[in-house]
C-alpha positions as CSV (number, residue, x, y, z in Angstrom):
1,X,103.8,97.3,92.8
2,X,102.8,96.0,89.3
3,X,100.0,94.2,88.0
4,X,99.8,92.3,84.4
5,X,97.3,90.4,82.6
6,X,98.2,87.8,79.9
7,X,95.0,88.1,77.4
8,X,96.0,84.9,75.8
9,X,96.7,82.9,78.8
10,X,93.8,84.7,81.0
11,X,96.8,84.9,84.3
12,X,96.5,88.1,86.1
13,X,99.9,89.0,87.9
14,X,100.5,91.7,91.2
15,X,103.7,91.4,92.5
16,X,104.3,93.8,95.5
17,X,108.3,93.9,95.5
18,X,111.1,92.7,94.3
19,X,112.6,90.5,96.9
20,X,113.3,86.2,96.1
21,X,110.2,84.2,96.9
22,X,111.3,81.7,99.4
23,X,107.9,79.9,99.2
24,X,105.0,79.6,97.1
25,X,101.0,78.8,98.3
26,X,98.3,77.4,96.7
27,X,94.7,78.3,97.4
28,X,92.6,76.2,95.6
29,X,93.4,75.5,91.9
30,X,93.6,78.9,90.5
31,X,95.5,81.1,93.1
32,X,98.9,80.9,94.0
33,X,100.7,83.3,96.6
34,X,104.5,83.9,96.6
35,X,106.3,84.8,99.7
36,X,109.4,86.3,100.5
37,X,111.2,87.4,104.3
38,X,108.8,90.0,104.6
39,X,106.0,88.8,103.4
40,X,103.7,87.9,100.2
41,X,105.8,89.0,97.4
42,X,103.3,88.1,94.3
43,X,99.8,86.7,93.6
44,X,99.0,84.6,90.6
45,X,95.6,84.3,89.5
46,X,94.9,81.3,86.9
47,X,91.6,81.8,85.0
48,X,91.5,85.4,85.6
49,X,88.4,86.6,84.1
50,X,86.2,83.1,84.4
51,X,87.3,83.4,88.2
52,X,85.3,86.8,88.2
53,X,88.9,88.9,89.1
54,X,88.9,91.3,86.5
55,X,87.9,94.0,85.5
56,X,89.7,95.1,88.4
57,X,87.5,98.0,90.0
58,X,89.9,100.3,92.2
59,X,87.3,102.4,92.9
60,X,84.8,99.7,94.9
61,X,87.9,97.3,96.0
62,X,88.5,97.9,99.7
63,X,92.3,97.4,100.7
64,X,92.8,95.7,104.3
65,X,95.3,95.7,106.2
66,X,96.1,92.7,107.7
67,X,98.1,92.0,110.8
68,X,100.7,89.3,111.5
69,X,100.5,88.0,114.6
């Protein structure tokens, strides 16, 4: 997993593996999900910080896991 933040451009970037996106998703205007066989493979988030996503707070985020039916 890594996660980047372009200061300049204010895009915050968590890819989860390395594998091809096949397909990309747009939610709304400022997030965009990649996919790839196995799943999402990347998350773009435009606007970053005036969309409220960072700071990033591990310790009060809550991970789900979500199951594909």
């Amino acid at each position: 997993m890594e996660i980047a933040y372009d200061e300049i451009e204010d895009i915050l970037f968590i890819r989860f593996n390395n594998q091809p996106i096949l397909r990309d998703i747009s939610y709304g205007w400022h997030v965009n999900v990649g996919m790839t066989k196995s799943g999402i493979g990347q998350i773009t988030i435009l606007e970053a910080k005036s969309q409220d996503c960072l700071p990033i707070h591990p310790q009060i985020a809550q991970i789900e896991q979500v199951q594909v039916v």
